[in-house]
N, C-alpha and C positions, 0 to 999 in steps of 0.2 A: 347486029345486036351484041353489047358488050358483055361482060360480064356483070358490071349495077345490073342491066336489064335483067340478066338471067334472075340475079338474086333476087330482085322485085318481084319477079313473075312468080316465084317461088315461094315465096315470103308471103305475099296477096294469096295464093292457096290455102298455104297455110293455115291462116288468121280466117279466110271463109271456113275450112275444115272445122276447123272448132267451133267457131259461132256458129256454125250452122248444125252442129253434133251434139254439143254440150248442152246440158239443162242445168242454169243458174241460180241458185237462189239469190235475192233482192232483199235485204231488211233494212230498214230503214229504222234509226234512234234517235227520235226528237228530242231527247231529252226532256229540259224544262223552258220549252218553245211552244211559242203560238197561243193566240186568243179561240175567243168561241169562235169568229166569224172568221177566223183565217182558216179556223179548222174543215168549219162547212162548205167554205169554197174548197178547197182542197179533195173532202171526199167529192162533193158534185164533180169534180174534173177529171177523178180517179173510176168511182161509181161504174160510170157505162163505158168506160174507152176499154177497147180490146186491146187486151195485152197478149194474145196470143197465148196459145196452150204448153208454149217450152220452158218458159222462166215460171219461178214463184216468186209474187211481191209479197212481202210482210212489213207490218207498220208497226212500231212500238211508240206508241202517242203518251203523254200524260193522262195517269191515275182517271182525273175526271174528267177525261173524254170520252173515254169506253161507252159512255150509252149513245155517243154520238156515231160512233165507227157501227154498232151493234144494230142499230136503227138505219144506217145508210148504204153500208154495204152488205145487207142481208141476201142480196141477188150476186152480190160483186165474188170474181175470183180473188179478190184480195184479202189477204190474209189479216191480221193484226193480233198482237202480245202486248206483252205488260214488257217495262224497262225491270221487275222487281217484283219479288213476292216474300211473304215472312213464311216459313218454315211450318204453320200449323194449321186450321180448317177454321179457327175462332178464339178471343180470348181476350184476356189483358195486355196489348200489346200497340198502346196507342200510338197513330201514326204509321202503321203496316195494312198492307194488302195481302188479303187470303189468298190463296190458291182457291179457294170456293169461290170468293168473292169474280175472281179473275174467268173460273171457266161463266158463272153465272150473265157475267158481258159474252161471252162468246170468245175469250182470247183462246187462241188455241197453240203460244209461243211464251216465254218468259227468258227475256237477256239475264242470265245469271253470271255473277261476278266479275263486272265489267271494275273497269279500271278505278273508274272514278267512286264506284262502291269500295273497291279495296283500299285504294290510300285517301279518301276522305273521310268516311265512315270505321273504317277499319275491318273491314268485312273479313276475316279469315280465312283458309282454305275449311275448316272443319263445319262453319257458316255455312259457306258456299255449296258442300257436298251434301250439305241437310236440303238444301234449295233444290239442290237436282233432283236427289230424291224424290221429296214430293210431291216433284215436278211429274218425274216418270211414271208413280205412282199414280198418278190424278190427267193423266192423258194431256199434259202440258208437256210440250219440246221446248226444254232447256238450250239456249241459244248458250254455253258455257264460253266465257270470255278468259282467252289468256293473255300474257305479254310481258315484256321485257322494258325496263326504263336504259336511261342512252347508256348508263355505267355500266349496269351488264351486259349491254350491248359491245360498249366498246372494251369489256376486260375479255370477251369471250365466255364468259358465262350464261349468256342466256338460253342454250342449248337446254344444261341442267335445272336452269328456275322453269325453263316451260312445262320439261319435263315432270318435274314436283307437281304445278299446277295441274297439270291435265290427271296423274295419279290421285294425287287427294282429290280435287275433286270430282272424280267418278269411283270415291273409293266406296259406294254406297250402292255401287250401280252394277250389275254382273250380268253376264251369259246373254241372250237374244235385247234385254233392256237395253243395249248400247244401240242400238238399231232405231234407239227415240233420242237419239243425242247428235245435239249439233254444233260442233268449236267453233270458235271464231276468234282467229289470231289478229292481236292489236297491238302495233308494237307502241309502249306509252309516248313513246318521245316522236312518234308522229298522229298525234291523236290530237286535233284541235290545232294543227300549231302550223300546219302551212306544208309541212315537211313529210314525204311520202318514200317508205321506203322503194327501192329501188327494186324492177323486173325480178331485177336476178336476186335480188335479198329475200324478194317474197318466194321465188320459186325455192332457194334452198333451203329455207324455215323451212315451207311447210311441207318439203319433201323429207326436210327430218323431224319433221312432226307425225307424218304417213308413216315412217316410217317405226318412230316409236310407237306406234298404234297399233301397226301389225304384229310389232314384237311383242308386246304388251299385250295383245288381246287377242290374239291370232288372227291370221291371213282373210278368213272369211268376215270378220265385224271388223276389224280395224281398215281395210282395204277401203270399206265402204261409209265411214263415220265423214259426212260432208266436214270441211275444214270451208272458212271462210276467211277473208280479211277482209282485216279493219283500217283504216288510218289516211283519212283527206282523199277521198276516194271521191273523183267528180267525171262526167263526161270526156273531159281533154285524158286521163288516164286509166280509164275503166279498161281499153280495149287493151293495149298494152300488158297490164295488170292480170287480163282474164286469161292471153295466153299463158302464164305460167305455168308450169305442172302443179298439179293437186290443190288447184283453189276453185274450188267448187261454186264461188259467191262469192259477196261481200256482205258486210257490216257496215251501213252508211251512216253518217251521221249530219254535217248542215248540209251538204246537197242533196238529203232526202224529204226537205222541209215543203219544196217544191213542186207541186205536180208535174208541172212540165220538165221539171229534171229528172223525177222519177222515171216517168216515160222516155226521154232522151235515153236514159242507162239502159231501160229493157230494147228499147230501140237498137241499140249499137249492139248489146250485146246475144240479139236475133236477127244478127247483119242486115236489118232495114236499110 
């Protein structure tokens, strides 16, 4: 036996160690995908397949699916959120989804200030920290989305823009309420585009994201704040990806469209 063998032998522990240790979370971001009947095939395949009791899956479907998700998976361990919510319980405010409206489906998750809301829409950080709020307040888990585009990537800067982000938006948020909050790091310039940051890029983000967290909010809440990633996240790199330090999940987006992907991911990463 050489020394490859040694490291392999080693290495194959490893990678069991965690997946077999670690509780995952799974969310999946359709965005603005899928028909009625792709949808209902998709819960029926989801519905009764046992996902085992280590991982959590969560769906964030479009707006008017919610009575389909609410109606199918009433028995299922499968979770499902809203991609968005408007900051108030009702009003003049056409085109927005309530936070009432949202628990009334049954969502019990809200992706807040993902990318595509902030530089399409313009969504703000002061937006955004109104969103989590209400979130917190109304027993919705803000899935809060951060990230960096390639320029602050490659000036070195995006240490300090994550940091801004995750401050303003939990500036609304204090003491045990951090305890209903979930980040989810996306770096922009691997989001849709094919391109996945690297092992070791996700591992030292989001170990100095941990890390601002602990400093930031002290040892006992920040230690424990799931961190996820985001970004072309599929079966061939889940496994890879999951060993990292401090990534708790992911944030999937088109290979969550899938049932049979979705299952492959919980698959791999409860070492099936």
């Amino acid at each position: 036996m050489d020394k490859r063998d040694i490291e392999e032998i080693v290495r194959n522990e490893i990678v069991k160690s965690v997946l077999d240790s670690q509780e995952f979370i799974i969310a999946g971001n359709w965005k603005m995908n899928k028909s009625k009947q792709e949808v209902i095939s998709f819960l029926d395949d989801v519905a009764n397949h046992d996902f085992g009791d280590k991982n959590k899956i969560i769906i964030a479907p479009p707006n008017p699916y919610l009575y389909l998700f609410e109606e199918k998976l009433r028995y299922s361990k499968v979770l499902y959120g809203v991609q968005n919510l408007f900051p108030k319980e009702s009003g003049a405010f056409t085109g927005e989804l309530s936070y009432a409206v949202a628990k009334e489906f049954g969502a019990k998750y809200a992706i807040i200030g993902h990318s595509e809301r902030r530089t399409l829409f313009d969504e703000c950080d002061i937006l955004v920290s109104k969103k989590v709020r209400i979130c917190v307040q109304n027993q919705i888990i803000p899935i809060l989305c951060i990230g960096e585009n390639l320029d602050q990537r490659r000036s070195g800067d995006y240490r300090q823009h994550l940091s801004n982000q995750i401050r303003e938006g939990l500036i609304r948020i204090s003491g045990n309420e951090l305890q209903d909050v979930i980040i989810a790091y996306e770096p922009i310039w691997a989001i849709g585009t094919g391109e996945t940051a690297s092992p070791a890029q996700v591992e030292e983000t989001h170990m100095f994201i941990r890390e601002f967290l602990v400093n930031e909010y002290g040892n006992d809440l920040g230690k424990d704040i799931p961190l996820l990633y985001g970004g072309s996240v599929k079966p061939s790199n889940v496994k890879e990806l999951a060993l990292a330090q401090s990534v708790s999940g992911f944030l999937i987006g088109g290979a969550s469209l899938e049932a049979s992907t979705i299952i492959e991911i919980n698959d791999i990463l409860s070492n099936k």
